[in-house]
Each structure stands twice: as structure tokens, then as C-alpha cells.
C-alpha positions in Angstrom: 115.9 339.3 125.1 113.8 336.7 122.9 111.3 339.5 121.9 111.3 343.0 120.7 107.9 343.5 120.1 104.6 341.8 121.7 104.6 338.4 119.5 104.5 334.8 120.2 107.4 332.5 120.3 107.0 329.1 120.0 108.5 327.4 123.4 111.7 326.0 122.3 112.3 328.6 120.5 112.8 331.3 123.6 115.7 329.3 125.2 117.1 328.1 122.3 118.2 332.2 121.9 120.0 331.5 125.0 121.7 328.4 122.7 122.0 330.8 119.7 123.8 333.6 121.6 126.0 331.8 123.4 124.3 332.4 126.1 125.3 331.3 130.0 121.8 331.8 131.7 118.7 332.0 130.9 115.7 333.7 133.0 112.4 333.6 131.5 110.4 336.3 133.2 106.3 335.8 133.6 102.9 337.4 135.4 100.6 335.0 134.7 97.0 334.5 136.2 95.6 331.7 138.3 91.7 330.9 138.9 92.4 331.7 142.4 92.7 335.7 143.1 93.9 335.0 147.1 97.6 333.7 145.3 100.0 336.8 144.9 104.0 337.0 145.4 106.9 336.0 143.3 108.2 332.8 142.9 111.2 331.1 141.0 110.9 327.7 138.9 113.4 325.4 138.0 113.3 322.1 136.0 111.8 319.4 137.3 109.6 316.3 135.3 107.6 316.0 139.1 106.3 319.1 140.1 106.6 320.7 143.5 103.2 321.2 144.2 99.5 321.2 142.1 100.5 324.9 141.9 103.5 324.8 140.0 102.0 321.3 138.2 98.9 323.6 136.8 101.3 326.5 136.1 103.9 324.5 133.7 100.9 322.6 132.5 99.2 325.9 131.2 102.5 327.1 129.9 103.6 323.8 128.0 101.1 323.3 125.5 103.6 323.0 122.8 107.1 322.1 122.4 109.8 319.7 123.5 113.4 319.7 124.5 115.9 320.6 120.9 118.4 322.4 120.4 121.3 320.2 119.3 121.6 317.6 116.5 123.4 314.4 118.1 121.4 312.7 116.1 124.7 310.5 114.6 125.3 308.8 117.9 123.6 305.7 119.6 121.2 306.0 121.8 122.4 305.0 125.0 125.2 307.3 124.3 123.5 310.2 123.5 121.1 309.2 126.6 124.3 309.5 128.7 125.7 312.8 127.4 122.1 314.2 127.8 121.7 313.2 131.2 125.2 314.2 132.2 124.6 317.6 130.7 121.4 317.7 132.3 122.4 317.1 135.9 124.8 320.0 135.8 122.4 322.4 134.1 119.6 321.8 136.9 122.8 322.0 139.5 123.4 325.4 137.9 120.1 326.9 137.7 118.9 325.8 141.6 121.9 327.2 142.6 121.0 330.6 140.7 117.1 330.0 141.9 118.8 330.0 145.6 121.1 333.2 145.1 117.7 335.2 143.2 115.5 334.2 146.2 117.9 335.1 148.7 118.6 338.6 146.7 114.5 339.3 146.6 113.5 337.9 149.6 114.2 341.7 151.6 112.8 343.5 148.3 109.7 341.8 147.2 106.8 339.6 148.2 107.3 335.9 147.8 105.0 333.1 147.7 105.5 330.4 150.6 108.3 328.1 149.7 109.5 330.3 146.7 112.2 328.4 144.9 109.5 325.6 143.2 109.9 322.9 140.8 107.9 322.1 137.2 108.6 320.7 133.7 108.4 324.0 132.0 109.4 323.7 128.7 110.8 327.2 128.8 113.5 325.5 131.5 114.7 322.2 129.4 117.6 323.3 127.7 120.3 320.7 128.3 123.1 323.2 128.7 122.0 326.6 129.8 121.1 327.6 133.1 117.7 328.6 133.0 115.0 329.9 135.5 111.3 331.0 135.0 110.7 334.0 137.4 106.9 334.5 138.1 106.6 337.7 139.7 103.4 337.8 140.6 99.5 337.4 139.4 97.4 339.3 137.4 94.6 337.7 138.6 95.7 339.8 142.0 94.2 342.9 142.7 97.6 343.8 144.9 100.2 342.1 142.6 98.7 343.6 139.9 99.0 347.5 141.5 102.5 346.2 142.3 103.6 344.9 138.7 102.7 348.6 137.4 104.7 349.9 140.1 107.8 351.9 138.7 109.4 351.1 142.6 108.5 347.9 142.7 109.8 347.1 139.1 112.7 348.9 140.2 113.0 346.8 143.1 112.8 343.4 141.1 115.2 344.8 138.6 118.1 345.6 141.6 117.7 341.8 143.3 117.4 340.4 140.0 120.7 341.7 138.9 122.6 341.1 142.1 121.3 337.7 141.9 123.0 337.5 138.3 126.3 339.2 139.1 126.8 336.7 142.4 126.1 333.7 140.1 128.6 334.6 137.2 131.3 336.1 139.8 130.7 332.9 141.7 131.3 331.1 137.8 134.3 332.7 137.5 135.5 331.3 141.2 134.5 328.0 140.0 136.3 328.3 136.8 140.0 329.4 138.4 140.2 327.1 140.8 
């Protein structure tokens, strides 16, 4: 958890708990609005500079208005180097994270509503750590009158809770696999 009370934390600051911790996945969890009331279900973001859609472009946009990627001081190497080792480090974080965004789809898919084409990309800022797995999980709008009833629904936040975790379990037990063979 990056909070225990109802403050802000800067941007970077929320994944770079995941850093801090030692962390092996990050899911930042959201129910935002939109100017549009007819958009309601859940939907799961991963890191990407070109978003998906003007959706997920609006949606990063409003949630990026600070911060950039930190988290490690390489500042000692040359550039192209630490270019490389940044892009390689990159590459198999957003490997990671779409293949978690896949397994937490798939586990809510039966339990909750989902927006059309739920797995989405955006440039998040939440989503750019270079090493951790990370995921931003909008589960639904405010700005909906029937997401809303749903988000303060003790079955329905059971619901998300249950997929969520099966999604987590599968990805670390599928980890381990990885990591003995």
C-alpha cells in the first residue's frame, strides 16, 4: 500500500514504494470520472508512450500532470549505456506487466463488468518504473450512475478483490515456473 490515510502522493513517488520494498508487482488501483456518463466497466492499463485509444490518451493525460520516470541513480554511466540497460529493463517490465494485465482480465472477465477491449495501453506515469511490473486497474467511473452503485457494493468489491487476487497468485506461481526452469 502507498497510503494509509487519504493524502496525495506525488506520481513517482507511488511506484517507487514498489522500488523501496522490494517489491515484484505493482497494481495501482483507480475510479476516476470521465465527461462522458454512458462509459462504465473496468479496465486494465499498461505502459505504453502511444496510447490505445483517445480514451486511455485523456485518461493518462489527466493523471500525469506531474512526474517522470526515477528511481535509480545510474547517473555514473554513459549515456548510450545507460540508454541500453534502460531499454533492456524496460522491455521485460512491459513483457511482465501485459502478461499480468492478460491473466487479471481473464480472472475478471466472469466476475465483473469490463469496458470493450479491456486490457488498454497509456503513458501513465504511475506504470514507468523500469523494473517492477506494474498495472493501473480502473475499475470503473464515478461519473456512472451504475458503476458508482457498484463501487459501493460490498459484493461487488468482494468480487474484484477474489479475481484480483487469483490474477496475482497465477502470475507469481507462473514466476516461480519461470524461475526453476
Amino acid at each position: 500500500m502507498t497510503r494509509d490515510r487519504d493524502v496525495y502522493l506525488p506520481l513517482r513517488d507511488r511506484y517507487q514504494v514498489a522500488h523501496d520494498n522490494a517489491g515484484e508487482l505493482f497494481v495501482s488501483i483507480h475510479a476516476d470520472s470521465m465527461r462522458s456518463s454512458d462509459v462504465r466497466g473496468l479496465s486494465v492499463y499498461t505502459l505504453s508512450e502511444r496510447a490505445s485509444d483517445t480514451e486511455a490518451a485523456a485518461l493518462a493525460a489527466q493523471e500525469n500532470k506531474s512526474d517522470l520516470l526515477a528511481g535509480y541513480d545510474l547517473g555514473g554511466l554513459e549515456d548510450e549505456v545507460f540508454s541500453i540497460l534502460i531499454d533492456l529493463s524496460r522491455r521485460s517490465t512491459v513483457e511482465s506487466s501485459n502478461v499480468f494485465a492478460q491473466m487479471l482480465v481473464g480472472r475478471l472477465d466472469p466476475k465483473v463488468r469490463l469496458l470493450r477491449r479491456a486490457h488498454r495501453e497509456a503513458g501513465f506515469a504511475v506504470l514507468k518504473s523500469p523494473t517492477v511490473p506494474s498495472v493501473l486497474v480502473e475499475l470503473g467511473y464515478m461519473s456512472n450512475r451504475q458503476d458508482e452503485r457498484l463501487l459501493v457494493s460490498k459484493e461487488f468489491r468482494q468480487a474484484l478483490s477474489q479475481g484480483m487476487l487469483q490474477a496475482i497468485d497465477e502470475f507469481f506461481e507462473r514466476k516461480d515456473r519461470l524461475s526453476r526452469s
